[in-house]
PDB file of N, CA, C and O in Angstrom, chain B, residues numbered from 101:
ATOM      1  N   UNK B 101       0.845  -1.181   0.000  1.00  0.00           N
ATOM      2  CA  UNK B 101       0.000   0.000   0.000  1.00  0.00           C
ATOM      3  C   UNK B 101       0.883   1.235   0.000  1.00  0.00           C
ATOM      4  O   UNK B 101       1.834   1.186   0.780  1.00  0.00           O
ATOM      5  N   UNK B 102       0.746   2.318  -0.722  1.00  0.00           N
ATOM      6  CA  UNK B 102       1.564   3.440  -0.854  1.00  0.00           C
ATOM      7  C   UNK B 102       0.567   4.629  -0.338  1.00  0.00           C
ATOM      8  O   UNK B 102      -0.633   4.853  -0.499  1.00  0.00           O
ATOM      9  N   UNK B 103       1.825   5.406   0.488  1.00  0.00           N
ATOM     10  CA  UNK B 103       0.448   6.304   0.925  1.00  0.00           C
ATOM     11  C   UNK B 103       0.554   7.771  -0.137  1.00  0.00           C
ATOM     12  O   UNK B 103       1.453   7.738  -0.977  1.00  0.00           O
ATOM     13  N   UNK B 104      -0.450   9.168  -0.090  1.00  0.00           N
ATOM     14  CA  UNK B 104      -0.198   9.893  -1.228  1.00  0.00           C
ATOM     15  C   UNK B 104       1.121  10.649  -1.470  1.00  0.00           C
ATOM     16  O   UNK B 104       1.302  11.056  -2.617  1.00  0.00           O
ATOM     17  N   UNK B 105       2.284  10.946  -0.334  1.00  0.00           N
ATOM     18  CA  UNK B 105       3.831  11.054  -0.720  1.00  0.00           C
ATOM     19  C   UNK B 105       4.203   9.999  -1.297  1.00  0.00           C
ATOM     20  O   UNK B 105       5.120  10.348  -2.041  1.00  0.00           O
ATOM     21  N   UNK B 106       4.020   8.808  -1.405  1.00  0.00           N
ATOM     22  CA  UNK B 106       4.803   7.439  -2.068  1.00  0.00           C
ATOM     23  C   UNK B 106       6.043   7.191  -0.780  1.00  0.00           C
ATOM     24  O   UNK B 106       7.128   6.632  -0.940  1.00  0.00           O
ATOM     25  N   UNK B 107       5.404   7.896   0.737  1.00  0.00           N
ATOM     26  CA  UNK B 107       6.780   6.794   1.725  1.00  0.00           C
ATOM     27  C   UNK B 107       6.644   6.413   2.461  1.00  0.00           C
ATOM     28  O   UNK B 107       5.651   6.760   3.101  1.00  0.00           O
ATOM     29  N   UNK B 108       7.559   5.341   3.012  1.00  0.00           N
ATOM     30  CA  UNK B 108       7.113   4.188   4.146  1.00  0.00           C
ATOM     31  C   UNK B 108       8.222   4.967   4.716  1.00  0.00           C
ATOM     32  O   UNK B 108       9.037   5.499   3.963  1.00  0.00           O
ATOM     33  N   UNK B 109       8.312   5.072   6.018  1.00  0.00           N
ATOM     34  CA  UNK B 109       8.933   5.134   6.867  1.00  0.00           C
ATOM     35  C   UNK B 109       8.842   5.298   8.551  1.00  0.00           C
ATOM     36  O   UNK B 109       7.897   5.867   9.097  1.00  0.00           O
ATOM     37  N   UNK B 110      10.052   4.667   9.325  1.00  0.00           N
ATOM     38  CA  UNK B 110      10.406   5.021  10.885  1.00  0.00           C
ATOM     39  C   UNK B 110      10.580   5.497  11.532  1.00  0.00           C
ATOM     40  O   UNK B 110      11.537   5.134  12.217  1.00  0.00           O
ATOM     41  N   UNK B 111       9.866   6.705  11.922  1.00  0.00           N
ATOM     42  CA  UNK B 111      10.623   7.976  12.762  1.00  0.00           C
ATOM     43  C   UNK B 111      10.492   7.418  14.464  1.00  0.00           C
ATOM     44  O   UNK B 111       9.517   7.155  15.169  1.00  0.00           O
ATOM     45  N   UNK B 112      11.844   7.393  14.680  1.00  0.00           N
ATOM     46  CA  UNK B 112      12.375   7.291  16.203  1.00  0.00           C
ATOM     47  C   UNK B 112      12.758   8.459  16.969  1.00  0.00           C
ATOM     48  O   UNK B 112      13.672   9.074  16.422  1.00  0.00           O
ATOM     49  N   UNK B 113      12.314   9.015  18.170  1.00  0.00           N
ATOM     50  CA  UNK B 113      13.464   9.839  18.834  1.00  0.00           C
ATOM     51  C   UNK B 113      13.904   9.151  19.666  1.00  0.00           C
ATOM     52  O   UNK B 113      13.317   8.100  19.924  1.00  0.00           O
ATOM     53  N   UNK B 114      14.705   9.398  20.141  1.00  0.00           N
ATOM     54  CA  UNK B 114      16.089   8.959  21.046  1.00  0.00           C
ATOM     55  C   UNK B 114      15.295   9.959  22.448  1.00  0.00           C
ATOM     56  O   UNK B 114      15.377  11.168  22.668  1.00  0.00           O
ATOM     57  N   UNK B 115      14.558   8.885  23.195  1.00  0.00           N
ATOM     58  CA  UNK B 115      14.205  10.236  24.500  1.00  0.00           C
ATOM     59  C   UNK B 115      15.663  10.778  25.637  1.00  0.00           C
ATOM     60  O   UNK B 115      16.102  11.892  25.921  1.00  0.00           O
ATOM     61  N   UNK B 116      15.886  10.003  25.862  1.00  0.00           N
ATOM     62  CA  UNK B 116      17.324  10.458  26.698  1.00  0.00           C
ATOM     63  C   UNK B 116      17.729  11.938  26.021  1.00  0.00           C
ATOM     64  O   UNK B 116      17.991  12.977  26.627  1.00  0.00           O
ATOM     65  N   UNK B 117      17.694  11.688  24.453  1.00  0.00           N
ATOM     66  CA  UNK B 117      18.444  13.451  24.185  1.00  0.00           C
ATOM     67  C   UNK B 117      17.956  13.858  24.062  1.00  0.00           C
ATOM     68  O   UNK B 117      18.320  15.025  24.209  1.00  0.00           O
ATOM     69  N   UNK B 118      16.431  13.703  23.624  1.00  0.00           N
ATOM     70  CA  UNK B 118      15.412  14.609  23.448  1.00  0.00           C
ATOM     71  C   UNK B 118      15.202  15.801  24.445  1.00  0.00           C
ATOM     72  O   UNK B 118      15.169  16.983  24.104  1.00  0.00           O
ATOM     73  N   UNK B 119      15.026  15.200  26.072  1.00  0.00           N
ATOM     74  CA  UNK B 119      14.805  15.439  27.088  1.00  0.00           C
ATOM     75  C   UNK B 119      15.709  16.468  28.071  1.00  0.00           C
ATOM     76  O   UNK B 119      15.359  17.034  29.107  1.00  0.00           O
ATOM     77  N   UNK B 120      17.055  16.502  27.335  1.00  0.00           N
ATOM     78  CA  UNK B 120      18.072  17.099  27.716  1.00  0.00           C
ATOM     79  C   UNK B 120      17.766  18.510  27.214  1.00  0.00           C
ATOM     80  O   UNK B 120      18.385  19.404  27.791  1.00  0.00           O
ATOM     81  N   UNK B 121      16.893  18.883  26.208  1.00  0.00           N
ATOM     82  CA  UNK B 121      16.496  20.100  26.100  1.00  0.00           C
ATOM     83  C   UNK B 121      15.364  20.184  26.464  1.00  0.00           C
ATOM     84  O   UNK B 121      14.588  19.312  26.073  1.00  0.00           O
ATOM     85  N   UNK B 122      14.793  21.423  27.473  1.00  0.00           N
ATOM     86  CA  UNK B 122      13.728  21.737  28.635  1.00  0.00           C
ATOM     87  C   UNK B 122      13.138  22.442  27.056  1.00  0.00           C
ATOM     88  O   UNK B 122      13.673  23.296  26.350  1.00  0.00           O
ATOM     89  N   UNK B 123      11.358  21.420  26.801  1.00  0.00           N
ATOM     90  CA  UNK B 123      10.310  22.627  26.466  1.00  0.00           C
ATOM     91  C   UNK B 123      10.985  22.770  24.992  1.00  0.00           C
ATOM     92  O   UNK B 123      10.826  23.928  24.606  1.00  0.00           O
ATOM     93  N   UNK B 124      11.617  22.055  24.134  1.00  0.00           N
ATOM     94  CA  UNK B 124      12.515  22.183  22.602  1.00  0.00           C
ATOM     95  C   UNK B 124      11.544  22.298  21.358  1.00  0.00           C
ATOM     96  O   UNK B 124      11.631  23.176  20.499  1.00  0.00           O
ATOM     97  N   UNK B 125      10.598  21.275  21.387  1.00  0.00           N
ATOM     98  CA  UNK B 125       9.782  21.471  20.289  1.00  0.00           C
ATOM     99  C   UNK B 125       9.999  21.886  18.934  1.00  0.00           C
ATOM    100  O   UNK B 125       9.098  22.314  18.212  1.00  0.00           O
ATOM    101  N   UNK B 126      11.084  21.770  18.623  1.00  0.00           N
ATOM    102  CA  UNK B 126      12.215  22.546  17.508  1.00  0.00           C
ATOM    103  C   UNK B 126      11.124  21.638  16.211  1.00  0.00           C
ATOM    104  O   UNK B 126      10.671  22.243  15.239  1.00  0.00           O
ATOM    105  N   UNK B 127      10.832  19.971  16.493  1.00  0.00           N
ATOM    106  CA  UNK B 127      10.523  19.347  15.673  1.00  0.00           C
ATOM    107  C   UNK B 127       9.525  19.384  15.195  1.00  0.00           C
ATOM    108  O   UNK B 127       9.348  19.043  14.026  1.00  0.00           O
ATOM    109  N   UNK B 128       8.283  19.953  16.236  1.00  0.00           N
ATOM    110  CA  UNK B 128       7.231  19.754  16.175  1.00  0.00           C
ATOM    111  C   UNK B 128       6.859  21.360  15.221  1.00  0.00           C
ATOM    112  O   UNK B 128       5.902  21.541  14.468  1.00  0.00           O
ATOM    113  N   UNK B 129       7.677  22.092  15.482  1.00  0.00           N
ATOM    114  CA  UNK B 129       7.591  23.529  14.598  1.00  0.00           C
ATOM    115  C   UNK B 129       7.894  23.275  12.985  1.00  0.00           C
ATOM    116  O   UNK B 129       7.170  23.612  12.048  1.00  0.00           O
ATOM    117  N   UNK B 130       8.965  22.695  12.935  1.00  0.00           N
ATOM    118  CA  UNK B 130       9.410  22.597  11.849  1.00  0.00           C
ATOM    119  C   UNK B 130       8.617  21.748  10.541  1.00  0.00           C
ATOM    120  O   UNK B 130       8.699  22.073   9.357  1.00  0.00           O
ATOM    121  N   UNK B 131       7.966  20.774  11.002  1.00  0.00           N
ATOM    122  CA  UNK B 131       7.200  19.318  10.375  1.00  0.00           C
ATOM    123  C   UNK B 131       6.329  20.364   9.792  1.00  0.00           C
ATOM    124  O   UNK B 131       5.819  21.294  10.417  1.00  0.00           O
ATOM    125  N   UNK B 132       6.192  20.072   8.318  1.00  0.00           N
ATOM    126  CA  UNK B 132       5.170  20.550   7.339  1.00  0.00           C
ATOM    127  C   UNK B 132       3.594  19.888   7.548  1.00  0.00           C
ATOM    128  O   UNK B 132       2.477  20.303   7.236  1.00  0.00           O
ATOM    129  N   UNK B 133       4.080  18.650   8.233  1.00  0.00           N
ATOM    130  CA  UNK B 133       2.752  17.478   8.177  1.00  0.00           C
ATOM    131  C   UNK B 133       2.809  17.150   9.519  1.00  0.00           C
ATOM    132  O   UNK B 133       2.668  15.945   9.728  1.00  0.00           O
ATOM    133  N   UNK B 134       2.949  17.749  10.357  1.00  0.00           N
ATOM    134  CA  UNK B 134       2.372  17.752  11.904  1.00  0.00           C
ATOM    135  C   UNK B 134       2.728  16.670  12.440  1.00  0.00           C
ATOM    136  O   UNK B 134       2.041  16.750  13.459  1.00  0.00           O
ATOM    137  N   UNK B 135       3.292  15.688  12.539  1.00  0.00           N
ATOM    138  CA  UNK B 135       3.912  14.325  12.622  1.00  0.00           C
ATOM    139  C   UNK B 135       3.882  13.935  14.327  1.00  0.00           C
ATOM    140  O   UNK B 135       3.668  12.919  14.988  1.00  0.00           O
ATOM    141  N   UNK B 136       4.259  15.501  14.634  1.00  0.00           N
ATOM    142  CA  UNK B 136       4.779  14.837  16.215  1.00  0.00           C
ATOM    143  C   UNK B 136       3.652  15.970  17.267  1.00  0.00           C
ATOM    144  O   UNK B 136       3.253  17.079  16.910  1.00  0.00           O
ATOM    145  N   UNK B 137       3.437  15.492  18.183  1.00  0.00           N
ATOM    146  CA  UNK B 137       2.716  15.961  19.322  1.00  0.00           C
ATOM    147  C   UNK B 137       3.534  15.378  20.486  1.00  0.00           C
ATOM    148  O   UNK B 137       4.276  14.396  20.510  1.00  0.00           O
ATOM    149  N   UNK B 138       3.092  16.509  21.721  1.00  0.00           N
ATOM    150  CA  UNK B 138       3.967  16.763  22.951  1.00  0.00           C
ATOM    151  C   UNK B 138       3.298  17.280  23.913  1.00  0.00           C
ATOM    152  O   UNK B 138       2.504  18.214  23.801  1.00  0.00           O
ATOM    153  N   UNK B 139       3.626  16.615  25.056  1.00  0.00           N
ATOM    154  CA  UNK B 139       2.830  16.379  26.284  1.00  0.00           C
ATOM    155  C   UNK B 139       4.052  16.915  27.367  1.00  0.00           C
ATOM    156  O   UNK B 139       5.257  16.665  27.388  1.00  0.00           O
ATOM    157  N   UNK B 140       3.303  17.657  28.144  1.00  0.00           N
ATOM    158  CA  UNK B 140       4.399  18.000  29.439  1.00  0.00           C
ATOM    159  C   UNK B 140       4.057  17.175  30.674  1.00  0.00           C
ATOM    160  O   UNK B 140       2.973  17.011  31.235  1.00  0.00           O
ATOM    161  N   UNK B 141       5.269  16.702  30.948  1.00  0.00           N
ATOM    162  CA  UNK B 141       5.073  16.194  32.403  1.00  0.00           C
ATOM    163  C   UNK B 141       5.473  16.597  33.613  1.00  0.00           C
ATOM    164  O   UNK B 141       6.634  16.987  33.741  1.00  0.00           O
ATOM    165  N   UNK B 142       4.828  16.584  34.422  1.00  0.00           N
ATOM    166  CA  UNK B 142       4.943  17.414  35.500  1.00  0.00           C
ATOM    167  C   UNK B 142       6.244  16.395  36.643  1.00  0.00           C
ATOM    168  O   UNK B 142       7.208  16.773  37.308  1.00  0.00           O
ATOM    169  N   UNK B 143       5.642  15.060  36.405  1.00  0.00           N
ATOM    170  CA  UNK B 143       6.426  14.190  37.002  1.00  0.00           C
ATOM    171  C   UNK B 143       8.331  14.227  36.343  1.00  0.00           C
ATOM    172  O   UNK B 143       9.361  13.742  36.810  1.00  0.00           O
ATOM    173  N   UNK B 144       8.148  14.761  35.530  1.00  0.00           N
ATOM    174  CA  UNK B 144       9.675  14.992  34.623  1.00  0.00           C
ATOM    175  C   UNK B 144       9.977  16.003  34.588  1.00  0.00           C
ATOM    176  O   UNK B 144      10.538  16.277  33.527  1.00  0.00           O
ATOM    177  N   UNK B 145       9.832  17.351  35.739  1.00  0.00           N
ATOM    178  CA  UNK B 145      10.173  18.968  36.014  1.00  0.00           C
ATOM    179  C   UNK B 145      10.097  19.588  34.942  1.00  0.00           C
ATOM    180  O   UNK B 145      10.776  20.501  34.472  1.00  0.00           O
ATOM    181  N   UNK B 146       8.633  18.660  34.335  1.00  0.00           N
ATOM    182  CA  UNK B 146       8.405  19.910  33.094  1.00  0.00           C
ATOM    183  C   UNK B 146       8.768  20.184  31.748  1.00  0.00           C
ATOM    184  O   UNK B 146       8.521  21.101  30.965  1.00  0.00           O
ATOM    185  N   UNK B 147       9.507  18.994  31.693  1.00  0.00           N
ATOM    186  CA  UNK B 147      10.302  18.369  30.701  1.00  0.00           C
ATOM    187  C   UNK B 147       9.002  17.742  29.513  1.00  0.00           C
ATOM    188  O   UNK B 147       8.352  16.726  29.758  1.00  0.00           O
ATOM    189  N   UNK B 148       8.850  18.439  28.454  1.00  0.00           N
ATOM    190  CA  UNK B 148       7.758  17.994  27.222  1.00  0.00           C
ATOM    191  C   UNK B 148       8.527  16.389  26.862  1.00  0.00           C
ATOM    192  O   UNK B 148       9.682  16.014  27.066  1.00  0.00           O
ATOM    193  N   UNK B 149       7.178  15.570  26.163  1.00  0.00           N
ATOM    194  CA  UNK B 149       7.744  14.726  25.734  1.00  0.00           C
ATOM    195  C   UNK B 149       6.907  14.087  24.489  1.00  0.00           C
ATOM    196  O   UNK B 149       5.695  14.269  24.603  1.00  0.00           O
ATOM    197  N   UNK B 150       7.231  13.516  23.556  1.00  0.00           N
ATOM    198  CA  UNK B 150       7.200  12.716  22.555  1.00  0.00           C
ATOM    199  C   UNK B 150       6.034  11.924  22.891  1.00  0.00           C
ATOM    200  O   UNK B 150       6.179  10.883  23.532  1.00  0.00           O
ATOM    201  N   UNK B 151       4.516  12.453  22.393  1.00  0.00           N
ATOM    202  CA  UNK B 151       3.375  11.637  22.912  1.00  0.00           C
ATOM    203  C   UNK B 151       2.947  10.756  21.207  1.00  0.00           C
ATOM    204  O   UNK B 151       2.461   9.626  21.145  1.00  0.00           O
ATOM    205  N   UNK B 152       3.136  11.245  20.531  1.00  0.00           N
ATOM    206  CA  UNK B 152       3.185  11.118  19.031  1.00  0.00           C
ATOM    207  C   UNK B 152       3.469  11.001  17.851  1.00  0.00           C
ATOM    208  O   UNK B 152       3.402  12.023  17.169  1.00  0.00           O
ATOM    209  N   UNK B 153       3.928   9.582  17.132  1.00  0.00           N
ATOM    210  CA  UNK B 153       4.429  10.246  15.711  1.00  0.00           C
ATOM    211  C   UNK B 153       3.604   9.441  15.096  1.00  0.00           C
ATOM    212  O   UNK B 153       3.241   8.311  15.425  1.00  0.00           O
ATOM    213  N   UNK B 154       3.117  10.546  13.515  1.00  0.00           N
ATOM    214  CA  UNK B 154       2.219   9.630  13.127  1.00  0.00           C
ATOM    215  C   UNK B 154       3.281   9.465  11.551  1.00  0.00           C
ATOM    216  O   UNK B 154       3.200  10.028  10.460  1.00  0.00           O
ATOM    217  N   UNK B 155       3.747   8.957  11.820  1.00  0.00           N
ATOM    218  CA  UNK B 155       4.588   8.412  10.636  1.00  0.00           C
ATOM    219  C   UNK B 155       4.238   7.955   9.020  1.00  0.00           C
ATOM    220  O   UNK B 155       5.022   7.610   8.136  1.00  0.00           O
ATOM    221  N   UNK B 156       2.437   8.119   8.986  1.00  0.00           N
ATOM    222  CA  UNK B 156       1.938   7.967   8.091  1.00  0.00           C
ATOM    223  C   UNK B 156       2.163   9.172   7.172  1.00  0.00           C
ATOM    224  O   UNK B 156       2.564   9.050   6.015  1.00  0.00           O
ATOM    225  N   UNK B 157       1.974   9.948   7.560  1.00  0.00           N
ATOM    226  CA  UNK B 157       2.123  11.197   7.150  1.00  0.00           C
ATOM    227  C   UNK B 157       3.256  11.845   6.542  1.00  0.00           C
ATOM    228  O   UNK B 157       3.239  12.810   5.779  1.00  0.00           O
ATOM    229  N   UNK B 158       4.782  10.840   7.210  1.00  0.00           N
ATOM    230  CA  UNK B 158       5.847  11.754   6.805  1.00  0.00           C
ATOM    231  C   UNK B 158       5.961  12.168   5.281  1.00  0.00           C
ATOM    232  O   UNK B 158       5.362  11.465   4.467  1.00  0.00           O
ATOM    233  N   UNK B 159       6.566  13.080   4.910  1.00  0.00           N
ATOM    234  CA  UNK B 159       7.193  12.895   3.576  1.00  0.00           C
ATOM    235  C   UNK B 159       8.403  13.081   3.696  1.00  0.00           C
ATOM    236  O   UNK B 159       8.798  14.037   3.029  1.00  0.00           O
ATOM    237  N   UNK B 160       9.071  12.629   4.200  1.00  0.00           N
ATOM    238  CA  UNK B 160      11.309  12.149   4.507  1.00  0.00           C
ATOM    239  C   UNK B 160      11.770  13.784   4.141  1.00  0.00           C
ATOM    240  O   UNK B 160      12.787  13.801   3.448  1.00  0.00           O
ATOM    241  N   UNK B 161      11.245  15.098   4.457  1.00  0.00           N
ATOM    242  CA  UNK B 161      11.773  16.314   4.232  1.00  0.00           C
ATOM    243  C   UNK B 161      13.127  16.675   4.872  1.00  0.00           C
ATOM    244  O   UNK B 161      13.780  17.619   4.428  1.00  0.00           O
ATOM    245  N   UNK B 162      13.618  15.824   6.065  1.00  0.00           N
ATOM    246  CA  UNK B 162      14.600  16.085   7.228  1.00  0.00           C
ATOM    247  C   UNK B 162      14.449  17.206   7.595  1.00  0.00           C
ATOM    248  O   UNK B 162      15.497  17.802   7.844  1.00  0.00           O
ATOM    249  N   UNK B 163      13.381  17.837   7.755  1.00  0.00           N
ATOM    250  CA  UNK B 163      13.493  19.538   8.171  1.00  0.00           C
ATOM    251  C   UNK B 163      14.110  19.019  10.118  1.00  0.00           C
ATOM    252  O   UNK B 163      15.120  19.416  10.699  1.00  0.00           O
ATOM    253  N   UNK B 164      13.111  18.126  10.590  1.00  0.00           N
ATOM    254  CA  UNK B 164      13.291  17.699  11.728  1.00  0.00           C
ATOM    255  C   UNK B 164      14.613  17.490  12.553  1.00  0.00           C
ATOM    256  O   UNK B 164      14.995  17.747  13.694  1.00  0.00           O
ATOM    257  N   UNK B 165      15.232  16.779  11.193  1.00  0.00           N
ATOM    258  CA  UNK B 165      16.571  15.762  12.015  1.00  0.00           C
ATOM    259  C   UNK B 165      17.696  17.368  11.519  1.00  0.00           C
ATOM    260  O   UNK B 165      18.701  17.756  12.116  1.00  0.00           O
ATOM    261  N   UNK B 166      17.111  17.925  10.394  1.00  0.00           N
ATOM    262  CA  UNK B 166      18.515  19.063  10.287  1.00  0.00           C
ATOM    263  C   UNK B 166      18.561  20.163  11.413  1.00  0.00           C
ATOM    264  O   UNK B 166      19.533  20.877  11.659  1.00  0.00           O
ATOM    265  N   UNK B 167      17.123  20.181  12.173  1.00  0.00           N
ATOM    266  CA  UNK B 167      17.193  21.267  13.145  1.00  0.00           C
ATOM    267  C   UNK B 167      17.108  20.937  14.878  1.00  0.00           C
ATOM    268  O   UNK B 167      17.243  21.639  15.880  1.00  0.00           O
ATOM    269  N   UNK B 168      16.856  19.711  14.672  1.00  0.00           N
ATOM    270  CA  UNK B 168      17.218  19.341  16.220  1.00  0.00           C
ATOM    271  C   UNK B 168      18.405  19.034  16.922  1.00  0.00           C
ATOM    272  O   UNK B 168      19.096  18.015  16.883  1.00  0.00           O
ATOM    273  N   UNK B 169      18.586  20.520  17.846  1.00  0.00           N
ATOM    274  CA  UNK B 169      19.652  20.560  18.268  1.00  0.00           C
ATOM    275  C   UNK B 169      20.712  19.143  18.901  1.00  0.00           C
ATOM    276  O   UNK B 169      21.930  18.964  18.897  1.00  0.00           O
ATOM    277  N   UNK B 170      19.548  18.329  19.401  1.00  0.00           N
ATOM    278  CA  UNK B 170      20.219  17.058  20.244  1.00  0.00           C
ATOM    279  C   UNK B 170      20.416  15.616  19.621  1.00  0.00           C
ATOM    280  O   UNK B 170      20.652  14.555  20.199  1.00  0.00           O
ATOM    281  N   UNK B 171      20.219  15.937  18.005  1.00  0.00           N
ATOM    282  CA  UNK B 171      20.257  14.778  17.160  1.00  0.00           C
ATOM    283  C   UNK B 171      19.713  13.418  17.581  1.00  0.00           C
ATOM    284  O   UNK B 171      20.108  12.260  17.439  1.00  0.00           O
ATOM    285  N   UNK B 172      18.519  14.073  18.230  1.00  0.00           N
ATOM    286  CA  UNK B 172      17.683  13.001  19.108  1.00  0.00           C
ATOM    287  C   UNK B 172      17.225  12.031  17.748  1.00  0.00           C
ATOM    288  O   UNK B 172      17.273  10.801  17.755  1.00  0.00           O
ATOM    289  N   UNK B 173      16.877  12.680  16.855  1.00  0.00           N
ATOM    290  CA  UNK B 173      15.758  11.891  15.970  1.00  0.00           C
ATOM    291  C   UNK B 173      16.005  11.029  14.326  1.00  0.00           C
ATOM    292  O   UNK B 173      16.331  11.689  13.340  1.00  0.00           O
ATOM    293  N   UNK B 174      15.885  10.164  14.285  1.00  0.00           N
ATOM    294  CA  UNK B 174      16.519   8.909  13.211  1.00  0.00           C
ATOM    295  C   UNK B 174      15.157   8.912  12.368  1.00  0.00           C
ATOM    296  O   UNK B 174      14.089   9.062  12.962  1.00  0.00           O
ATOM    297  N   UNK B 175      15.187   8.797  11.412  1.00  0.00           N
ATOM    298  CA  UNK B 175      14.120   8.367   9.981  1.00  0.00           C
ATOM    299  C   UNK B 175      14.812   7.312   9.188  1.00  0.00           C
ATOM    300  O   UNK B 175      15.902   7.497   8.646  1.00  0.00           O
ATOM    301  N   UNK B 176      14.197   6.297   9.145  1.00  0.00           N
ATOM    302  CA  UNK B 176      14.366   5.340   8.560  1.00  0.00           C
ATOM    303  C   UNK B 176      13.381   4.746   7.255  1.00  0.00           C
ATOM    304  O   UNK B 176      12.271   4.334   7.590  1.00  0.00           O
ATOM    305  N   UNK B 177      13.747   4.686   5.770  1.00  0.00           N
ATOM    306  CA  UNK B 177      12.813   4.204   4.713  1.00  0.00           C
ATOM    307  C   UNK B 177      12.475   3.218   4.834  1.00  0.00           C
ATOM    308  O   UNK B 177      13.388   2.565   5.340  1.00  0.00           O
ATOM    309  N   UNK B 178      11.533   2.570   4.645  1.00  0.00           N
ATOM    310  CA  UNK B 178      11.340   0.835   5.048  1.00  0.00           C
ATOM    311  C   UNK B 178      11.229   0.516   3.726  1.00  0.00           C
ATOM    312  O   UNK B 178      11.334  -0.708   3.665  1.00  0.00           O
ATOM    313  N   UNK B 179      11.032   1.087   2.359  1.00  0.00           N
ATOM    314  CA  UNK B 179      11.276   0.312   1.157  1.00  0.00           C
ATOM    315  C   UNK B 179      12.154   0.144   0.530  1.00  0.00           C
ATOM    316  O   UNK B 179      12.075  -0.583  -0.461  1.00  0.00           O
TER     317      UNK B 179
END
């Protein structure tokens, strides 16, 4: 099944580095196709986190992985 970009793919973040930047959201700004959503936790001093990727959606732009400061985040093609 092909979706209407024509791509399969894996988007991972790496939470350990993600997390090392307080409130970053760098990714969630950048995504043309809204991919990622973020939840704050109070139990984590407030520290946002990675509630979402809808990976259906991507189209492999790297806007994400070129602007996140903590090279938290990997995309992988699956075809």
């Amino acid at each position: 099944m092909v979706k209407i970009m024509g791509m399969f793919v894996k988007v991972e973040i790496n939470n350990n580095k993600c997390k090392k930047v307080k409130n970053c959201k760098i990714c969630e700004e950048v995504c043309p196709v809204e991919i990622f959503k973020f939840e704050k936790l109070e139990e984590n001093n407030g520290i946002i986190s990675v509630i979402e990727e809808n990976e259906d959606e991507c189209i492999f732009c790297n806007l994400c992985l070129e602007k996140c400061p903590q090279k938290a985040i990997t995309i992988k093609k699956l075809y």
